[in-house]
N, C-alpha and C positions, 0 to 999 in steps of 0.2 A: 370611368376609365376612357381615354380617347380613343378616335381609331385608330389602327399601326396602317401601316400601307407595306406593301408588298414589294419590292424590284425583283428584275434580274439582272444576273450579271455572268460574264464570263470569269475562270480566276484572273487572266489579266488584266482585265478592270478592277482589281479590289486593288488598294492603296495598301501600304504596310500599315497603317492605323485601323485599318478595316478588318485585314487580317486578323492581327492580335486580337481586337475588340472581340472576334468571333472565337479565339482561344479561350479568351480569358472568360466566355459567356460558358462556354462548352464545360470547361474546366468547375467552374460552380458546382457542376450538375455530375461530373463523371472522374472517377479517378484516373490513376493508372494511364495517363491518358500526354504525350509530351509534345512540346508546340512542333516540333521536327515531323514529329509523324503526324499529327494533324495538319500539316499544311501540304503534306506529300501524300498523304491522301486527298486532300482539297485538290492540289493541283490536276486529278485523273478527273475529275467531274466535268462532263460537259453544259453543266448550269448549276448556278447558285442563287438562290434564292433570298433574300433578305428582307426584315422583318424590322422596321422602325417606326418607331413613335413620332407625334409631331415636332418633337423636339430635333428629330434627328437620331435619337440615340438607339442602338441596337438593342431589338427585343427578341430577336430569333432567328433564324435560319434555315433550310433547307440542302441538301446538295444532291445533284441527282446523276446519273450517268447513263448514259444511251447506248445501250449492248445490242446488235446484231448477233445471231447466233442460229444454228442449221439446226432444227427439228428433226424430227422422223419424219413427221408429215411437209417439212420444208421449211422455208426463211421464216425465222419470227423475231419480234423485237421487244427487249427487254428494259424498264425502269428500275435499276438499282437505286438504291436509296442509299444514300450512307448517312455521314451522320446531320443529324436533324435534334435541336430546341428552342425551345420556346421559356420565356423567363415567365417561372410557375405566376406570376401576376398577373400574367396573359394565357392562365391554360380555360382552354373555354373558348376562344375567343374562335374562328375562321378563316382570317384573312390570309394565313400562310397555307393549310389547307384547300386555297380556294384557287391562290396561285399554282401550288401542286399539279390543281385537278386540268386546271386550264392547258398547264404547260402539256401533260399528258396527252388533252386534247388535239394539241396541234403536233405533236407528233403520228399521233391514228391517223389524223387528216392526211400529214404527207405521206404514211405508209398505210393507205384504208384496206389494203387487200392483205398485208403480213398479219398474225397474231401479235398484238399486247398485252404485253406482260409486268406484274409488279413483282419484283426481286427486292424478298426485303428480309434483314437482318436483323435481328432483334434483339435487345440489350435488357428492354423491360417490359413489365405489364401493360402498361401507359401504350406504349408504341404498338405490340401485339392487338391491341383492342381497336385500333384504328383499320382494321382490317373488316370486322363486322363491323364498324361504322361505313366504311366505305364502300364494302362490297357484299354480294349474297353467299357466294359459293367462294372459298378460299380454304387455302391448305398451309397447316397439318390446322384440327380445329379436333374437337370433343364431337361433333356429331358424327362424322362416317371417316372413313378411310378413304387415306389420299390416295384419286385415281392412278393408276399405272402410268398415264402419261404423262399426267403434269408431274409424277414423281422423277420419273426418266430426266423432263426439262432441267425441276428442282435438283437432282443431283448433276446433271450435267453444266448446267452454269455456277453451281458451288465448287465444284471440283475444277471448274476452269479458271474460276477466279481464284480460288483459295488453296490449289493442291492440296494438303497430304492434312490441312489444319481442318480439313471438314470428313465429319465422320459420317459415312453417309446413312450405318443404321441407326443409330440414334437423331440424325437429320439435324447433329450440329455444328458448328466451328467452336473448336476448343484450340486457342494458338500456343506454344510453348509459355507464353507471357501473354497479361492480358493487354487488350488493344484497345479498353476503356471499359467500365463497369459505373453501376450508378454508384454513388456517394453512400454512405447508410442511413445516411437520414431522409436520402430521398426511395429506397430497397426498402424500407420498413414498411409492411402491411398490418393494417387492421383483421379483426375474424370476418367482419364484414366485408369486404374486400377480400380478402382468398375466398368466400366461402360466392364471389359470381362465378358463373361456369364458366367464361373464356378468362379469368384469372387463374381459377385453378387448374385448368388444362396447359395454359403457361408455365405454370408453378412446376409442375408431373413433366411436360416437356423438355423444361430446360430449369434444374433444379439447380445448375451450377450457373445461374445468371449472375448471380451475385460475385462470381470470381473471374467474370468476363468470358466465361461461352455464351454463344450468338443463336438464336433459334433461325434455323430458313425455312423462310413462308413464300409462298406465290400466288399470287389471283390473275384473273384476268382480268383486261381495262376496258371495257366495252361499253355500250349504252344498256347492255340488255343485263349484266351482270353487277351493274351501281346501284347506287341506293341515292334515292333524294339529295344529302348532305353533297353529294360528289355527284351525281352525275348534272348540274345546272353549269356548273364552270367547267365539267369535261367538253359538255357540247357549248358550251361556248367557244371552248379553245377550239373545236370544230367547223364552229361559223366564224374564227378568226372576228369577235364582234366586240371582244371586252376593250373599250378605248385606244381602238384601235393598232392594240400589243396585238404583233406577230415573229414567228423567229424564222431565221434564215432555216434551208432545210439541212437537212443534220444528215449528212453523208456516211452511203457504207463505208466509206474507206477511215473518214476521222471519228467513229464514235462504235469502234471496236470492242472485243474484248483487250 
């Protein structure tokens, strides 16, 4: 398999061939799911990430959005995640993952003194799991119970972005209709597979994944709270050193809630 390579881009750089392409990838993988409202949620994203082979041809995507928001303990900033795939012939593989980690990066750098935060929404087990791969301590998980404060954050950025569709004791978004769910042939688990501990804690968390409720998870983005896989391209985005990608800096006023 060759390597894909990574971009970014803003939405207004995507061409309308670009767009679709990124529909119709998404679409494979998730139902319930209409080009109208995937491209008006693309449009809120303050970077997109893209995912091509040497051919050119799209293998995946990322999108991300850059949340300011007032803590108890004061200004912190948040990495929402929306939606995000990879064409299962490429799962394994790092390099959108890597861009991810970088991009994070250079956001800690331009705001080194705020807390970072990963805001993420969760459709499947796949996605859930990328959480202990990437970090140590992350919430809601099967070992301990989520601190009191990062619970406070987790309900308060879910309820600011999603009103009344997030419930906050169960700690999910359930929306009147679903807003994308996986496929069944991509939901269908083995015994082997339910029976790892952060799949089954998935399963018990959000048992209505399969009909489009969302799990909210949050970690923090730091060098001291990564793991190997993710923290080499966090601190890179850090020393601003990866072929010389850097991004303009990302203002309180445009990358609001």
């Amino acid at each position: 398999m060759g390597k894909l390579n990574a971009s970014y881009h803003d939405f207004d750089a995507l061409d309308d061939a670009t767009r679709k392409s990124m529909f119709e990838l998404f679409n494979q993988y998730f139902d319930a799911v209409s080009e109208q409202q995937f491209l008006q949620d693309l449009e809120s994203k303050t970077i997109i990430i893209l995912l091509r082979d040497k051919g050119g041809g799209l293998q995946g995507f990322s999108t991300l959005q850059v949340m300011f928001f007032e803590a108890d303990a004061g200004p912190a900033v948040a990495l929402f995640s929306g939606d995000t795939i990879i064409r299962h012939l490429h799962w394994g593989e790092h390099q959108l993952t890597d861009a991810w980690c970088y991009f994070a990066g250079q956001i800690k750098k331009q705001y080194p003194d705020l807390p970072l935060y990963w805001f993420l929404i969760v459709k499947g087990h796949r996605t859930y799991r990328l959480l202990p791969a990437f970090t140590r301590e992350f919430y809601p998980n099967y070992r301990k119970e989520t601190p009191r404060k990062l619970q406070k954050i987790m309900d308060q950025l879910a309820t600011d972005k999603f009103g009344d569709a997030y419930l906050p004791e169960a700690g999910i978004l359930r929306f009147p209709e679903s807003r994308g769910h996986l496929r069944a042939e991509w939901a269908e688990l083995s015994d082997e597979v339910k029976a790892k501990p952060h799949v089954a804690f998935f399963l018990r968390a959000n048992p209505g994944y399969v009909t489009g409720d969302e799990l909210v998870c949050l970690t923090e983005l730091c060098e001291q709270n990564m793991r190997f896989i993710s923290r080499t391209a966090f601190l890179e985005g850090m020393d601003s050193c990866r072929d010389g990608v850097t991004f303009d800096r990302v203002s309180l006023d445009s990358a609001t809630l």
